[in-house]
KETI-502103 format. One record per residue: residue in three letters; z, x, y of N, C-alpha, C in turn. Coordinates in steps of 0.05 Angstrom, whole numbers, padded with zeros to 5 digits, always signed. Layout:
<sites>
AlaZXYZXYZXY...
</sites>
This chain:
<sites>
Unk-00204-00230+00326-00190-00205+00322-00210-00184+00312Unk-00213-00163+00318-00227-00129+00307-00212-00116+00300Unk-00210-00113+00280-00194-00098+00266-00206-00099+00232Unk-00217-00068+00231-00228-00053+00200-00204-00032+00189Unk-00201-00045+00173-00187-00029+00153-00208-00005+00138Unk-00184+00021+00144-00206+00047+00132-00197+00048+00102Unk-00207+00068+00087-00205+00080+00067-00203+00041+00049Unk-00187+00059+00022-00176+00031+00009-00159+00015+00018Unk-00160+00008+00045-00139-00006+00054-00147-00050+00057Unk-00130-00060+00060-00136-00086+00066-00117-00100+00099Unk-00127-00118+00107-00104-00124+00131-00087-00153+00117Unk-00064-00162+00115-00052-00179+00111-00038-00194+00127Unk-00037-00218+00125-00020-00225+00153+00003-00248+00126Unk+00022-00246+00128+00056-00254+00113+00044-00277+00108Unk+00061-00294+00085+00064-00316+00079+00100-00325+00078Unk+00102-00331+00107+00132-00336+00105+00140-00349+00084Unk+00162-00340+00071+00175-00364+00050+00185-00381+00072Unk+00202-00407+00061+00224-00427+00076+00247-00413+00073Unk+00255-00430+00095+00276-00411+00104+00309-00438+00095Unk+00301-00455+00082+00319-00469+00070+00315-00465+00032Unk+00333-00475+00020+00340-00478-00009+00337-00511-00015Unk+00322-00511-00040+00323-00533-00056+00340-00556-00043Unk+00361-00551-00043+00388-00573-00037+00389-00575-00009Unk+00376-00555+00013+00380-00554+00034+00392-00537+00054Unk+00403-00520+00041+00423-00495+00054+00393-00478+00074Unk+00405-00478+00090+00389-00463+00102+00390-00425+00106Unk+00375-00412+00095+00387-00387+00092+00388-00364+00118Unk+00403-00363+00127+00396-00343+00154+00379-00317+00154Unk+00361-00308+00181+00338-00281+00176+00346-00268+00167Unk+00374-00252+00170+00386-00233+00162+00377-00224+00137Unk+00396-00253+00117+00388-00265+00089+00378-00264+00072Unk+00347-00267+00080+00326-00272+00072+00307-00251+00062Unk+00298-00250+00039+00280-00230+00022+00249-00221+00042Unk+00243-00202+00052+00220-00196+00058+00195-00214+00048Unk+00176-00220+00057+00158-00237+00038+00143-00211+00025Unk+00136-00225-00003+00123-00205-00013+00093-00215-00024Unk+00087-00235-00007+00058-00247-00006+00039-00259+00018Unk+00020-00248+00020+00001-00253+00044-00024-00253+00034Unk-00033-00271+00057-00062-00265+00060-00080-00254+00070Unk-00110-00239+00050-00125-00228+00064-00134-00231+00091Unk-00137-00213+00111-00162-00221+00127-00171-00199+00143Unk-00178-00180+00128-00193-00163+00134-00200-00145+00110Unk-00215-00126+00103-00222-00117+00082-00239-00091+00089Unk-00228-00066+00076-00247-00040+00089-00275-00045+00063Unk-00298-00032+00076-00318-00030+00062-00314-00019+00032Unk-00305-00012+00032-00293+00003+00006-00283-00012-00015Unk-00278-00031-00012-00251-00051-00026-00277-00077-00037Unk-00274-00081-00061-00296-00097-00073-00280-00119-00089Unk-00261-00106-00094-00245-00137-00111-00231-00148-00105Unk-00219-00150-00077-00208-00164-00055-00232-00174-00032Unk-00229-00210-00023-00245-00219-00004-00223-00235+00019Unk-00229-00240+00044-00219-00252+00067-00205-00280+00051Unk-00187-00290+00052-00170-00307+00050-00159-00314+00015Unk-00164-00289-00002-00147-00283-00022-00118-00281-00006Unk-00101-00301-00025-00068-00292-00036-00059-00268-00049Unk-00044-00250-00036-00043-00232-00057-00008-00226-00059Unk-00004-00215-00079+00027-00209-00089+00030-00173-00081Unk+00043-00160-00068+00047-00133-00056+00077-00119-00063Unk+00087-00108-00062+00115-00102-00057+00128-00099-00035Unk+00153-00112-00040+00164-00118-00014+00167-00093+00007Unk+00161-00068+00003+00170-00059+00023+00146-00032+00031Unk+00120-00039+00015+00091-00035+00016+00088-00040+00049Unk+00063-00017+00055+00042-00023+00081+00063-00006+00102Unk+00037-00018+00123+00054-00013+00151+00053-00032+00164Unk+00066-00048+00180+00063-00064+00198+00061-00069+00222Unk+00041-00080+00236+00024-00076+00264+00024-00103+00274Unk+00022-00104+00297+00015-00131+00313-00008-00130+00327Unk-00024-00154+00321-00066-00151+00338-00050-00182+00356Unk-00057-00182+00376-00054-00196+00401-00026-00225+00393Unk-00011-00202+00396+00023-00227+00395+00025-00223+00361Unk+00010-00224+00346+00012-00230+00314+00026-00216+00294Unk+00043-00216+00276+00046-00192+00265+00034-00184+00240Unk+00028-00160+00232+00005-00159+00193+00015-00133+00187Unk+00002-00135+00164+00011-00119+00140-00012-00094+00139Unk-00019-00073+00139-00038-00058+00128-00029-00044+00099Unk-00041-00055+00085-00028-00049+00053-00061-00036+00033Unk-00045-00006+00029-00068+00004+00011-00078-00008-00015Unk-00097-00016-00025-00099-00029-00045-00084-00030-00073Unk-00073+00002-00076-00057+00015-00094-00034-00005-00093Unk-00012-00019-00074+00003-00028-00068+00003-00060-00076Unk-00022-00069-00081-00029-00104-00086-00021-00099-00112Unk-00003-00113-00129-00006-00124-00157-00024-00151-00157Unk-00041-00166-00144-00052-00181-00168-00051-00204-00136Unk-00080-00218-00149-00086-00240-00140-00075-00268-00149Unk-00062-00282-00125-00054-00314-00132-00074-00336-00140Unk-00075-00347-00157-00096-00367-00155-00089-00389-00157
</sites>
């Protein structure tokens, strides 16, 4: 994939949650909370404290979202990341 993120931006691609509960209920798309965590994989020159396959925590309704060949991602300005998973 080619794809540079300009300014402070980063590219993210979702970290689906499951789509069942503890006990097993399965929750329908409808349902289901936006994810509000992905991973890096892309990074504009600009961006120094974010690297390619950081976890990061965003808000759920942060970025824009784009599809690079069938895929779907996140372009989320850095302003928008609360905080790395570790």
């Amino acid at each position: 994939m080619n794809f540079q993120p300009l300014g402070k931006r980063v590219l993210i691609k979702k970290v689906e949650e499951a789509n069942t509960t503890s006990s097993g209920i399965i929750i329908p798309d409808n349902a289901q909370e936006k994810p509000s965590k992905g991973e890096v994989v892309a990074v504009s020159s600009e961006v120094s404290e974010l690297s390619c396959g950081d976890i990061v925590v965003f808000g759920k309704f942060s970025g824009n979202e784009i599809s690079l060949q069938g895929e779907k991602f996140l372009v989320l300005d850095t302003d928008d990341i609360f905080g790395i998973v570790k």
